[in-house]
N, C-alpha and C positions, 0 to 999 in steps of 0.2 A: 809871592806869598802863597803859602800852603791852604787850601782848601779844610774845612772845620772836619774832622770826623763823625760820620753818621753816630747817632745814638740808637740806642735800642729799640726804641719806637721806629725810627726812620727802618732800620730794617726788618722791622714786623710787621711794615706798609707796605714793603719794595717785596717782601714773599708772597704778601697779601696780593698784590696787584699780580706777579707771576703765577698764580694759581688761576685766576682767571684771567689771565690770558690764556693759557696752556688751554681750559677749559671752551672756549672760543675756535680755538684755533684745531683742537677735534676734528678728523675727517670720516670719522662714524660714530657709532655708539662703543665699538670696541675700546675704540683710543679713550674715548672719553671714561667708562667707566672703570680703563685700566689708572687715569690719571686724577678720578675722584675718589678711589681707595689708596693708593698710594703717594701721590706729589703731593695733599697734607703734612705726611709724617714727618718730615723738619721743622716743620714750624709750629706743628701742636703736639710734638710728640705720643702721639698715642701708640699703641702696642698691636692693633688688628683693627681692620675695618672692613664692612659689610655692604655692599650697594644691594639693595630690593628693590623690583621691579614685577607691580602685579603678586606683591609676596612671595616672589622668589628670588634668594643670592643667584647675582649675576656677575659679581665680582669679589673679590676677598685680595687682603693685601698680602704683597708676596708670592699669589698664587696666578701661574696661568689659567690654569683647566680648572674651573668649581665640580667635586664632586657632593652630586646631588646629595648621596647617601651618609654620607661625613656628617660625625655627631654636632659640630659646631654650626653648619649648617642647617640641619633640622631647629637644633636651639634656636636660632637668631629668628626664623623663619616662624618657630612657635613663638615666642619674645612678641616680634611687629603683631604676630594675630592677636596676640591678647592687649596690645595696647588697641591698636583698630577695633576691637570690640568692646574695650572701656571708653571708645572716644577720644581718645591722649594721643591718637597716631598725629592728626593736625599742626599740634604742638609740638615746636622742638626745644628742648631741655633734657636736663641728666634725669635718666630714668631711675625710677623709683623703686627696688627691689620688690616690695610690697606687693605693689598691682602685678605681680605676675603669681604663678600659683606654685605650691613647691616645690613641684618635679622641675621647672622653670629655672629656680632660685639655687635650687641644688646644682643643676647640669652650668648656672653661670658662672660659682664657685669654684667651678672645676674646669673649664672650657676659656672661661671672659676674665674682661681686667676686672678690679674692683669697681669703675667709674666708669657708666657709658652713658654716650650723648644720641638721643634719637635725633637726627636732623630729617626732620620731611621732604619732599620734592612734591610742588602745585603746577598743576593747569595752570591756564589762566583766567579757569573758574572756581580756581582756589580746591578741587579737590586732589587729595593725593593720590597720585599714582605708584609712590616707590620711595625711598628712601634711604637714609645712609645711618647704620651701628657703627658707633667710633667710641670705640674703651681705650682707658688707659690705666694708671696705679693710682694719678694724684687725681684729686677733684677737679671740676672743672671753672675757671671766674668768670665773672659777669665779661670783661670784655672779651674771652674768647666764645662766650657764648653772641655775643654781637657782631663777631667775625664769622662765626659758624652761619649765623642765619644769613646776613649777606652773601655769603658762599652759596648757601643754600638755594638762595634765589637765581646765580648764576648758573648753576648746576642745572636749575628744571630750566632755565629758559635755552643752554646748550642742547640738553638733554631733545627738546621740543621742537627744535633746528631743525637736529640729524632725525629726528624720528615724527614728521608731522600728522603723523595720524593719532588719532585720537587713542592714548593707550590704556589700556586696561585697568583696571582699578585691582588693589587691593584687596586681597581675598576677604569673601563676607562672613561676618559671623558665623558659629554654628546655629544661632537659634535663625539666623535666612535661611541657612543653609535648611535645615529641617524645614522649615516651612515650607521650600523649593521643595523640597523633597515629599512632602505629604501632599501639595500641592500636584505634583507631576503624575503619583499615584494615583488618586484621585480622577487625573484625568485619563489614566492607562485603565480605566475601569470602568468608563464612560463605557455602552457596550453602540456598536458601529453595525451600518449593514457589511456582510459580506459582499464581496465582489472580484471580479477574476475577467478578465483579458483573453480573448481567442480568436484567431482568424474565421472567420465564416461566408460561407456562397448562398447567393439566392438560386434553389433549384425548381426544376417543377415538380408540382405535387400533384401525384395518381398521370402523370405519363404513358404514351402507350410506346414502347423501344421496340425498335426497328432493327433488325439483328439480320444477319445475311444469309436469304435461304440456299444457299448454296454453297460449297468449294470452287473459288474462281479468284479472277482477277478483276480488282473494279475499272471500267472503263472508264467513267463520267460521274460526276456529282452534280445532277440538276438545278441544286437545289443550294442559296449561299445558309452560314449560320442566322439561324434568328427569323429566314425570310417563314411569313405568314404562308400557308397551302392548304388546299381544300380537300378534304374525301375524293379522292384516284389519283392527284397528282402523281406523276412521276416522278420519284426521287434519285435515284440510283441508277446506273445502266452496269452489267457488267458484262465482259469483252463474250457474247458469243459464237465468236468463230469454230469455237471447237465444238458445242451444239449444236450448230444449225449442221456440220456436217455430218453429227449424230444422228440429228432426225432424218435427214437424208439418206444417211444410207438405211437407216431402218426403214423410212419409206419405200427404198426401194427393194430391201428383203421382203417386206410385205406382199409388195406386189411378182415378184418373182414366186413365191409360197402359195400366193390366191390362184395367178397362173397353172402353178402345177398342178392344185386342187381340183382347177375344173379343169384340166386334159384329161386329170386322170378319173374322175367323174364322168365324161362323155365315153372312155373307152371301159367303164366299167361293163357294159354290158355286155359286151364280146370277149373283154377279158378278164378273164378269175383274178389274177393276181393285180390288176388295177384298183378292182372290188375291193382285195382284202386292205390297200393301203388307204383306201379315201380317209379312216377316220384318225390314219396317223398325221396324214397331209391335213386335215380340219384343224390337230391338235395345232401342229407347228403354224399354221395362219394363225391364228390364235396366241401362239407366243409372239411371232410377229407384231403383232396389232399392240397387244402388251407394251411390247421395247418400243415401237412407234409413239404410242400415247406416251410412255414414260420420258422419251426424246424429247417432243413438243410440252408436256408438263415442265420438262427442265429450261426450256428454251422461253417458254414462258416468266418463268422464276428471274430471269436474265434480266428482267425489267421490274425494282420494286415502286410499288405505289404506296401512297397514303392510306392507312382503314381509317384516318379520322381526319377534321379541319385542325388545325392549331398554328404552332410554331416551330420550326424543324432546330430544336439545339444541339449541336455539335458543335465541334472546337474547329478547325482547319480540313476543306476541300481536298485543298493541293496535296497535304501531305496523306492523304486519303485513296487521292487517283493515284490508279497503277500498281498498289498495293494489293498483296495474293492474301484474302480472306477464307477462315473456316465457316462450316456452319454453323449458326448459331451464335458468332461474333456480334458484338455490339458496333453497330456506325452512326446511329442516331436515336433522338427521341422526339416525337412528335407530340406538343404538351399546349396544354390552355393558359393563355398569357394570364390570364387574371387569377389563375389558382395557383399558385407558389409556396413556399416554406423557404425556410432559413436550416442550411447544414451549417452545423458549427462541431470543428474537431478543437475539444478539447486537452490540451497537453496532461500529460500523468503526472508532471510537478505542479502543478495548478489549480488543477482538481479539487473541490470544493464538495459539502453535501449541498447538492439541489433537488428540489423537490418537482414534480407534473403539475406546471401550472407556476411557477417562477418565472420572475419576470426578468426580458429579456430586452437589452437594447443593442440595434444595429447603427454604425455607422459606417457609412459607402467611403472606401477611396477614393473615389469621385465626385462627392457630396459628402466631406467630414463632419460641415456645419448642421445639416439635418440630422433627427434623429428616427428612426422605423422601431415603432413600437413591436415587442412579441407575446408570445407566453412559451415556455417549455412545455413540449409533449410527450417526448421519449430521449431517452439518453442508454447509451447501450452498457452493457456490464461486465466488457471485457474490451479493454483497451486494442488497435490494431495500428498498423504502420503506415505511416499518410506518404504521399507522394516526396514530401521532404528529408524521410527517412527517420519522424519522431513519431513516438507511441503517444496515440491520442486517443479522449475518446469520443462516438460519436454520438453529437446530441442533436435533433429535429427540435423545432419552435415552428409556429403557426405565427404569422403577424398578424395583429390586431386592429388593422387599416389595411387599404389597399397594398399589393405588394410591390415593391420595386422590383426593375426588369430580371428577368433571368438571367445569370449570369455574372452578374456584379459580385463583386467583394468586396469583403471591408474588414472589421472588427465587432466582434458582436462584446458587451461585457453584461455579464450572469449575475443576477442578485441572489444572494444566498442568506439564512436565517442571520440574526443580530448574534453577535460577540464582542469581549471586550474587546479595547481599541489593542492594550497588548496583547492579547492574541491574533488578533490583525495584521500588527504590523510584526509580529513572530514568529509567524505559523511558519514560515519559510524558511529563516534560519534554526527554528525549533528541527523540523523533518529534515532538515541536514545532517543536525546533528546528530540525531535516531540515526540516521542511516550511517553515519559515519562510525561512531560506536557501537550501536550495533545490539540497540537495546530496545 
C-alpha cells in the first residue's frame, strides 16, 4: 500500500525543521549568517534579507562581500536605528513605514520590497543584539509571522553558540549619543596638573673635582668608588719613572754648575778671566736650581691627595689604571655625602613650562616603591646631547629631605602648571603634527 502524500502544511514543517537545523549545525558565524539570509528564501519567499549585528549589515542575500558604502546598506542600517530608538527594535513584526522619517521612506521605495519583517535576535537577557530585515511584495500572515519568531529564537541561540562572548549592542540613539558626547567634553575640559617623565642622577652638590695635574700615565687608584677619605689622603699615584730621573739628572746638573762656580771663585784671584765668568757660572747655578725644583715640584704632583674629607665619586678604577691623562682632565670628585641635588636631562619632545621652585618627584631604580621629594632650581635654556645621543635639557632640583646616595638613578617626573585634560592628553600628538606640516 502507497504511503498518504504529505500536505502542505507537512511540508512547511519539514522546511521549517531544515532551517534549523542547518542553523545548529553552523561551524562559525560565517556559515551561519550566510544561511540566515538566504536558506529562508524557499519557504517565505521574500525578495532580500539583511542580518545586523551591533547595527551593522553583516550579511545580505545573494551577496558574498557586504559593501559598507552600498545605498541599501546604509538604508537598512538607518531603518534598525530608528526603530532602536523608537523602542520597536525588541519587537518582531512588519514594520511600519510611518516610524521612519522620510529620507528613510523614500530610499525604501526605491531600494526594499513593499513589506518587511524586523525579526530581533535576544541574549538571554532578552536584550538585542542584531537582527534580520526580510521584505518581500506580498504582506506578511500571522502564521509566518509565528514561524518567523521561532526561527528567531533559533538564530540568537546558534548565533550565541559560535560567538560566546557577550556581543555588542545596537547602536544607541543620537540623543545618548550627544549626551556621550557633551559628557566626554566636559570631561576633556576638566583642567589636570602637568607632568612629564625623565631619567635622573643623584649627584653631589658644591664638589670639589680632582683633575690631573700633570701629563702622564696613571699608575694606581688608591682609592675604590664611593670610599669615604679624609683631608691628604692619597688618591691617585701616576707612573713616575720618567720624573724621578728628571730630577736626577737635574740634581746632578746642579751640582756639576755649583762645582764649577766655586773653582772658578777660588781661582778668581789669580786669574782675570775666572773673575770675569763667576757671575755667568752664579747665573747658570741658578737655572739649575730652577729645573731641579721644577723636577721635584713635578715628581711631587706624581702623587695626588685629597684638599677636603668626603666621598671620592667616580665611575670605574680599572678602566682608569694605565690610561695616559692630560692636564687638567677630570678623574674624580671629592663631595659631602649629605649635600646632593638631583640632575634630571630632560628630553626636547617632552619638555613642558616649569617654573624655579616646581615640584619634583624621584623614584630610584632600586627603590621604585619610595618616593624623594624635590623642588626645581635651575633648568638650562639651550638643549645639549646626553651620553645616549638625545637632545635634552638640563635641569638641577634640590631635595626636600635627606638625600639618597650619590649616584643612584631613577626617574624623576616634573609637575608643571594645570591644563585641560585635552591638552594633556594632545600635546604630543598636537607638536607632531606642527612639526609635521609645518605650521
Amino acid at each position: 500500500m502507497n504511503a498518504p502524500l504529505p500536505g502542505l502544511a507537512e511540508r512547511i514543517f519539514a522546511s521549517f525543521l531544515g532551517l534549523e537545523s542547518q542553523a545548529r549545525q553552523a561551524a562559525s558565524t560565517e556559515q551561519l549568517a550566510f544561511a540566515m539570509v538566504n536558506d529562508g528564501q524557499p519557504l517565505f519567499g521574500y525578495r532580500h534579507a539583511a542580518l545586523l549585528i551591533a547595527g551593522k549589515v553583516q550579511a545580505l542575500t545573494g551577496i558574498s562581500v557586504v559593501e559598507p558604502n552600498a545605498p541599501f546598506v546604509a538604508f537598512v542600517e538607518r531603518a534598525a536605528g530608528r526603530l532602536l530608538a523608537q523602542g520597536l527594535a525588541d519587537a518582531p513584526g512588519a514594520v511600519d513605514p510611518e516610524r521612519l522619517d522620510e529620507a528613510a521612506r523614500a530610499d525604501w521605495q526605491a531600494l526594499s520590497a513593499a513589506h518587511a519583517f524586523w525579526l530581533p535576535l535576544k541574549d538571554r537577557k532578552g536584550e538585542v543584539f542584531g537582527g534580520l530585515w526580510i521584505a518581500r511584495d506580498q504582506a506578511w500572515s500571522e502564521a509566518e509571522h509565528a514561524l518567523l519568531v521561532q526561527l528567531g529564537g533559533t538564530y540568537s541561540h546558534a548565533w550565541l553558540a559560535l560567538q560566546p562572548r557577550k556581543p555588542w549592542r545596537m547602536r544607541w540613539p543620537k540623543k545618548k549619543l550627544l549626551a556621550l558626547a557633551v559628557g566626554l567634553a566636559l570631561v576633556l575640559l576638566v583642567p589636570v596638573r602637568q607632568s612629564v617623565l625623565a631619567p635622573a642622577e643623584v649627584v653631589p652638590q658644591g664638589g670639589r673635582v680632582v683633575a690631573a695635574p700633570l701629563d702622564g700615565v696613571i699608575a694606581e687608584f688608591l682609592v675604590k668608588p664611593n670610599q669615604t677619605v679624609a683631608a691628604g689622603d692619597l688618591l691617585v699615584r701616576f707612573d713616575a719613572t720618567s720624573l724621578k730621573a728628571q730630577a736626577d739628572v737635574a740634581e746632578r746638573a746642579l751640582g756639576v754648575a755649583e762645582a764649577e762656580l766655586k773653582a772658578n771663585t777660588q781661582r778668581a784671584f789669580s786669574d782675570a778671566e775666572s773673575s770675569a765668568r763667576i757671575d755667568l757660572l752664579a747665573a747658570r747655578v741658578e737655572q739649575k736650581r730652577a729645573e731641579r725644583d721644577y723636577a721635584k715640584q713635578l715628581l711631587a704632583r706624581s702623587e695626588v691627595r685629597a684638599e677636603r674629607a668626603g666621598i671620592a665619586v667616580f665611575a670605574d678604577a680599572e678602566r682608569m689604571t694605565g690610561r695616559p691623562v692630560q692636564t687638567g682632565e677630570r678623574l674624580m670628585q671629592i663631595a659631602d655625602p649629605a649635600q646632593a641635588e638631583l640632575r634630571i636631562e630632560l628630553p626636547v619632545g617632552d619638555a613642558i613650562a616649569l617654573q624655579p621652585g616646581a615640584e619634583v618627584a624621584l623614584f630610584l631604580d632600586s627603590d621604585p616603591l619610595n618616593r624623594h621629594d624635590g623642588r626645581l632650581e635651575r633648568s638650562a635654556y639651550e638643549a645639549q646631547t646626553t651620553a645616549a645621543g638625545q637632545l635634552a635639557y638640563r635641569l638641577d632640583a634640590a631635595f626636600v629631605e635627606a638625600p639618597p646616595r650619590i649616584g643612584l638613578r631613577g626617574t624623576a617626573k616634573l609637575f608643571g602648571d594645570r591644563a585641560p585634560l585635552a591638552y594633556y592628553l594632545l600635546r604630543r600628538p598636537l607638536a607632531a603634527l606642527r612639526q609635521s606640516l609645518g605650521f
